[in-house]
C-alpha positions as CSV (number, residue, x, y, z in Angstrom):
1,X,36.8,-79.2,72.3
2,X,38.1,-80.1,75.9
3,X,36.2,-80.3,78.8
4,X,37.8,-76.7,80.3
5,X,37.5,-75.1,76.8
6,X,33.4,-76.4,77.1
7,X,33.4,-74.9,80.6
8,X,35.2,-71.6,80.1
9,X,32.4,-70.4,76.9
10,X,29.7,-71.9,79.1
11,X,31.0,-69.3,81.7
12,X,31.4,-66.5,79.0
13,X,28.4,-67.3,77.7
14,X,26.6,-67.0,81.2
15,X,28.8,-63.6,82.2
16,X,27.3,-62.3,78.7
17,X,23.9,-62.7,79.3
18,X,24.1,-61.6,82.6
19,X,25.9,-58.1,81.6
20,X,22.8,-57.7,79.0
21,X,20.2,-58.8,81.9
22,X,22.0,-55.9,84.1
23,X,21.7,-53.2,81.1
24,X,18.0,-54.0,80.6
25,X,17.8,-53.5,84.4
26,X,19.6,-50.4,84.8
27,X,18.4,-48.2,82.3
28,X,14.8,-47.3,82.1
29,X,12.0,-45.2,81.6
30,X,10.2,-44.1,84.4
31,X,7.1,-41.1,84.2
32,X,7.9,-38.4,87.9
33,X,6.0,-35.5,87.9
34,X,4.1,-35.8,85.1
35,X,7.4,-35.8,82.5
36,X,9.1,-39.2,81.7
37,X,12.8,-39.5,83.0
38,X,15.7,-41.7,82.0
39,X,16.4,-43.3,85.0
40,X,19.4,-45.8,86.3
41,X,19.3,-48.2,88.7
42,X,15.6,-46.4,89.7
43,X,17.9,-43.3,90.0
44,X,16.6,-40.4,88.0
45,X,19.1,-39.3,85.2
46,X,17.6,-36.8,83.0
47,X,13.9,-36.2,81.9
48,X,13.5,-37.4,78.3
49,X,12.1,-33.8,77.1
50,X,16.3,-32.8,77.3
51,X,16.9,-35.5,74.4
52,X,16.7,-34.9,70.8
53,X,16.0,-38.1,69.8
54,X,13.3,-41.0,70.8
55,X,13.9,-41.7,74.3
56,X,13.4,-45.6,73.5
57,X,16.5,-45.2,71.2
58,X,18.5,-43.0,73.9
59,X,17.7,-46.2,75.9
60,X,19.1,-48.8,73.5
61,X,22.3,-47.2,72.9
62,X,22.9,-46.9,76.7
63,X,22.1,-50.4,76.6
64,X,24.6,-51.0,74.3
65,X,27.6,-48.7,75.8
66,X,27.1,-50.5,79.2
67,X,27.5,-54.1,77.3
68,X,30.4,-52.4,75.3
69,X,32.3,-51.1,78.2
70,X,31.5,-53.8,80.5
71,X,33.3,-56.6,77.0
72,X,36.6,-54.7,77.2
């Protein structure tokens, strides 16, 4: 492997783990007013009692759709 092929999956590499690091920052669960919220970037989204599901999960697949969209 070259130099510039070592370099360019270093930099991949990097830009991946920082798109994870900004997921994990973004989206978050946050109690206000007594009722726990789904927030983004400490903006509240939508109060967690309007999911069906676990709001950890609702979290993770967020998560996921921000790496997703953010790899195409």
């Amino acid at each position: 492997m070259s130099i510039f092929e070592k370099f360019n999956r270093s930099q991949a590499e990097k830009k991946q783990l920082q798109i994870e690091e900004d997921a994990n920052f973004y989206y978050q669960i946050t109690e206000h007013d007594g009722e726990i919220w789904i927030t983004f970037n400490n903006f509240l989204v939508c109060p967690c009692s309007m999911l069906k599901g676990e709001p950890v999960e609702a979290i993770k697949k967020m998560r996921e759709l921000y790496i997703k969209s953010h790899n195409a």
